[in-house]
C-alpha positions as CSV (number, residue, x, y, z in Angstrom):
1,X,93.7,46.8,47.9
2,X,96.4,46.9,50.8
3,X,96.7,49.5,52.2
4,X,100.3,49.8,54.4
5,X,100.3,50.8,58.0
6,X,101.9,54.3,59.3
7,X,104.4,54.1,61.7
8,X,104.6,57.3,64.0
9,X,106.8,57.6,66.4
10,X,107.2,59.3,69.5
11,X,110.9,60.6,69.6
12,X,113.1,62.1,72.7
13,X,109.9,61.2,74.9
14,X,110.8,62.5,78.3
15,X,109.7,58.9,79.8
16,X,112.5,57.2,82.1
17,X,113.1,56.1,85.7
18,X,114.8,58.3,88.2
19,X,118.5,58.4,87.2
20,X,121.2,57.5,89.1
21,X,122.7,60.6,89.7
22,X,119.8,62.2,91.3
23,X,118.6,59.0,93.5
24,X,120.1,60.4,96.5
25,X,118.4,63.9,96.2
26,X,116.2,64.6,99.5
27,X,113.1,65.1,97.3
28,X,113.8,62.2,95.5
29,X,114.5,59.8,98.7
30,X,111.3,61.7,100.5
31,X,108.8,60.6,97.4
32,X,110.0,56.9,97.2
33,X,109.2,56.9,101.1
34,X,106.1,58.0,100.6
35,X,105.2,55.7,97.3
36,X,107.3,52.7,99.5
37,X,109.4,52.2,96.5
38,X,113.3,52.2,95.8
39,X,114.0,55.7,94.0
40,X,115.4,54.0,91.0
41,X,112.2,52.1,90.6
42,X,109.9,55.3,89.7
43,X,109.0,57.3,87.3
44,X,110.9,60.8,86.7
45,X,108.5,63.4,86.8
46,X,109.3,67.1,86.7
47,X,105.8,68.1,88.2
48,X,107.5,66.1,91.3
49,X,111.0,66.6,91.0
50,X,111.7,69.5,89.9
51,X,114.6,70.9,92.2
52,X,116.5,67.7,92.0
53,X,116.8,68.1,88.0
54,X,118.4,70.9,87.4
55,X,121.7,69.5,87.2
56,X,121.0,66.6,84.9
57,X,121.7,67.5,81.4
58,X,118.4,68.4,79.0
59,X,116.7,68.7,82.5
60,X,114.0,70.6,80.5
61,X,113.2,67.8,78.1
62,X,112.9,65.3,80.6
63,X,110.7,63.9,83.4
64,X,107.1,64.4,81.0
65,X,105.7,60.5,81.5
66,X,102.2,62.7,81.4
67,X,102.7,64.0,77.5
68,X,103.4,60.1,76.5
69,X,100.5,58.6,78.4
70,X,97.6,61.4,76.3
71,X,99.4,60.7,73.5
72,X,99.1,56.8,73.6
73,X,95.5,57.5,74.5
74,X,94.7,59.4,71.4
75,X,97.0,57.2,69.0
76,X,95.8,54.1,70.2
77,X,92.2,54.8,70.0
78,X,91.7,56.0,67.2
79,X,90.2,54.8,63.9
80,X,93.3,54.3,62.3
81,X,94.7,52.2,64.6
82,X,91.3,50.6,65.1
83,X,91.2,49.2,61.5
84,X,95.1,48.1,61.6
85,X,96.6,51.7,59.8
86,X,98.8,52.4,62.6
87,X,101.7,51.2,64.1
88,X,103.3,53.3,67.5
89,X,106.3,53.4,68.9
90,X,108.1,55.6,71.7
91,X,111.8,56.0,71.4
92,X,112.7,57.7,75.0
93,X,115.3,60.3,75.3
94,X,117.8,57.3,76.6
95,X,117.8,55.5,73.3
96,X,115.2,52.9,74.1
97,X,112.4,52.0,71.6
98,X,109.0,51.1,72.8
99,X,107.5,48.6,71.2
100,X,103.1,49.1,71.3
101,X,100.9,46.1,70.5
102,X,98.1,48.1,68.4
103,X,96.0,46.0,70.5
104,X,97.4,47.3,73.7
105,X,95.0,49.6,75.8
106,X,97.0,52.2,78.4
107,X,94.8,52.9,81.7
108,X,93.2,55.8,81.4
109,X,93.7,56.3,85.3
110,X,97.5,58.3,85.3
111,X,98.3,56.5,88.7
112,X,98.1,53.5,86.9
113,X,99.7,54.6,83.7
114,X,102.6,55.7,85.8
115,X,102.8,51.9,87.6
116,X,102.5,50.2,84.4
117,X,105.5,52.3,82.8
118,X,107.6,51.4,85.8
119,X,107.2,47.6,85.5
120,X,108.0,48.4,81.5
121,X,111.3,50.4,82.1
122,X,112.1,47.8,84.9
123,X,111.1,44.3,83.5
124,X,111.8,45.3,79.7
125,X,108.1,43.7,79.0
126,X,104.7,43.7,80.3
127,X,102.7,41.6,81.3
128,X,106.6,40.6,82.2
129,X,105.7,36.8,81.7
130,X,103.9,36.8,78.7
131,X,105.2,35.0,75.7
132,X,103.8,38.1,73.3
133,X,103.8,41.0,75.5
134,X,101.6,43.9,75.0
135,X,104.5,46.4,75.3
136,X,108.5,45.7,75.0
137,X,111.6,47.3,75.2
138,X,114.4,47.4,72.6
139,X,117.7,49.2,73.3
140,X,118.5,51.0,70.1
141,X,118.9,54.3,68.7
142,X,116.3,56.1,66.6
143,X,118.6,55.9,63.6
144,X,119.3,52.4,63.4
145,X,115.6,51.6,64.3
146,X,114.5,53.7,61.4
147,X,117.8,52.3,58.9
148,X,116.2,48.9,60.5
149,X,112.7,49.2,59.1
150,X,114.0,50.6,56.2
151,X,111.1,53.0,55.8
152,X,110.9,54.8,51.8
153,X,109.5,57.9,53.5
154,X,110.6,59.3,56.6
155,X,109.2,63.0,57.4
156,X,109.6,64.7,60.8
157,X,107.1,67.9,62.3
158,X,108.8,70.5,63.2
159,X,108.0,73.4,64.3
160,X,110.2,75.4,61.8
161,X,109.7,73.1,59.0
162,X,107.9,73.8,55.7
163,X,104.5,75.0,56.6
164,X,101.6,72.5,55.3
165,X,97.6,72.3,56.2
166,X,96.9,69.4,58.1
167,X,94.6,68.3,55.0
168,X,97.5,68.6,52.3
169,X,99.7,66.3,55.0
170,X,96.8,64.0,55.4
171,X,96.8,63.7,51.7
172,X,100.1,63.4,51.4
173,X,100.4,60.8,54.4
174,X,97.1,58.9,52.9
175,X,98.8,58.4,49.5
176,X,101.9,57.2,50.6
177,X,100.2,54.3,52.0
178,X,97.7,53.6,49.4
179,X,100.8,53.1,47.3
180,X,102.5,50.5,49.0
181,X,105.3,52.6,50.8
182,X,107.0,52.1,54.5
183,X,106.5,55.6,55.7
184,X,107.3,57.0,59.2
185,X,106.4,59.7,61.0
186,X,108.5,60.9,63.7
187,X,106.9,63.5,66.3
188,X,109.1,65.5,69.7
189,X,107.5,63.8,72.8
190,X,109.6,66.5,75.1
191,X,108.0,69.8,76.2
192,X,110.7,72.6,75.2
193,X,113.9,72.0,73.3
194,X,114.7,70.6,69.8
195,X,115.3,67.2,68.4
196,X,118.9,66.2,69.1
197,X,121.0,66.6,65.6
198,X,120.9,62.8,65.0
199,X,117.1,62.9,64.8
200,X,117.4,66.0,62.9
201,X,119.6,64.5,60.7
202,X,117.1,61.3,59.4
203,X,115.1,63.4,56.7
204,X,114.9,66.5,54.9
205,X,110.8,66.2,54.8
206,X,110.4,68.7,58.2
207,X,106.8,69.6,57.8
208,X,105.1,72.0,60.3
209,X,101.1,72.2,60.6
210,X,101.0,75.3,62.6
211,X,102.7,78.6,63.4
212,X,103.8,78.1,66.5
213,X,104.9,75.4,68.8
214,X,102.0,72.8,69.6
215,X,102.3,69.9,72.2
216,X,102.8,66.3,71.1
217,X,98.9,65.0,72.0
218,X,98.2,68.3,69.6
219,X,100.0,67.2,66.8
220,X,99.6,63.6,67.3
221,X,95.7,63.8,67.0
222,X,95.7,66.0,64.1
223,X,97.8,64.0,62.3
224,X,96.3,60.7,62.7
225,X,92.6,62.7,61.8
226,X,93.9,64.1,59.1
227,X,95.1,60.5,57.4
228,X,91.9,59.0,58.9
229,X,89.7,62.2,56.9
230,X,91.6,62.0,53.6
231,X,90.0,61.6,50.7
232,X,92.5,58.7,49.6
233,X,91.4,56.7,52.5
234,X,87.5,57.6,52.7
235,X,86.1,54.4,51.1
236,X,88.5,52.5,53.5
237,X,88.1,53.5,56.8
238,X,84.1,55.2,56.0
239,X,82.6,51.9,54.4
C-alpha cells in the first residue's frame, strides 16, 4: 500500500532578515557591531529589536525565528517524517517558500540555528554550493505554491475554526493519505495576529483542536502525533 506524504506548512512565519527600513535604527546598528555583521545580514528578532519595530507594518507578527526553529525540531524528528510521511515547508511572512529536505537536521544549538537561517535568507540555499541543498528558497506566494502542488485537500488550524479532537483530525488526516490524496496542512508560524485574508481565503476546512490560542510548536506536535497514533496508520508506522 502507498501511503501519500502530508505536506504541512508553516505559514506567515515571522523568519526574515532585518529590513531595510529599520537598518539604520541605533539598536539595530549597535547589535551588528557587536555580532561584526552588516545589519541587513541578520536575523530580525523582536526579543532584540524590539524598539526599532514598531513602525514596520505587522511588527507583532514578525521577528519570531525562535517559534520556526522548535517547530522544525519537532516536525523533523518525528516518526512521520522518519518513515517518509512528511513533507515541510515554511512560507515567511515576505512570500518566500522554504523548501526542507526531510532529511535535513536543524542544530539544536539556537545560535547556530540563527547562523544557518542567515546564510539561507542570504544565499537562497545551504550548504550554498551544493548541487541538492538541504534547504532552498523559492519566491512565491502561498497561493500559487498551494494551486502549484495542486493538493485535493487543503485544511487550515485556526483558532476559531470548527472545533475537532486531535484524534478525530488524526483520523481524518490519516485517511486522507491512506487514500491516495495530496493533502496539506497549513499552520500560523507568527505569535499574535491572524492569517492575512489570502491565506484565509485557500480553504473552507478551518479546523481548531483547542479552545483557545496555542503556539505553533503546540499545534505542530500534536498534529503530527495524532496522524502518527491513528488507527489508519498503526500497522504502518507500529510494524
Amino acid at each position: 500500500m502507498r501511503v501519500e506524504p502530508i505536506t504541512i506548512v508553516i505559514a506567515e512565519a515571522g523568519l526574515e532578515l532585518i529590513p531595510e527600513e529599520i537598518a539604520n535604527n541605533p539598536v539595530i546598528l549597535a547589535h551588528a557591531k557587536k555580532r561584526g555583521k552588516k545589519a541587513n545580514e541578520m536575523l530580525l528578532d523582536i526579543s532584540l529589536h524590539y524598539k526599532a519595530m514598531k513602525n514596520l507594518r505587522n511588527w507583532f507578527k514578525r521577528g519570531r525565528p525562535d517559534i520556526i526553529h522548535t517547530s522544525m525540531l519537532i516536525a523533523l524528528s518525528s516518526i512521520l517524517n522518519r518513515t517518509g510521511l512528511l513533507n515541510l515547508f515554511i512560507h515567511t511572512i515576505n512570500d518566500l517558500i522554504i523548501h526542507v529536505d526531510p532529511k535535513a537536521r536543524v542544530p539544536r544549538n539556537y545560535n547556530r540555528f540563527v547562523g544557518l537561517m542567515e546564510q539561507l535568507l542570504i544565499e537562497k540555499k545551504v550548504p550554498p554550493n551544493a548541487q541538492k541543498p538541504l534547504m532552498w528558497i523559492e519566491e512565491r506566494k502561498l497561493h500559487d505554491f498551494v494551486k502549484q502542488r495542486r493538493f485535493t485537500s487543503i485544511i487550515l488550524l485556526h483558532e476559531r475554526g470548527t472545533f475537532i479532537k486531535p484524534k478525530a483530525l488524526g483520523e481524518l488526516i490519516a485517511s486522507k493519505m491512506v487514500n491516495g490524496e495530496k493533502t496539506c496542512v497549513i499552520i500560523g508560524g507568527f505569535q499574535h495576529g491572524d492569517f492575512e485574508q489570502s491565506t484565509l481565503s485557500l480553504t473552507k476546512d478551518r479546523f481548531a483542536i483547542y479552545s483557545q490560542p496555542l503556539e505553533t510548536w503546540t499545534v505542530v506536535s500534536t498534529v503530527i502525533h495524532s496522524i502518527e497514533n491513528s488507527e489508519v496508520l498503526n500497522e504502518i508506522l507500529w510494524r
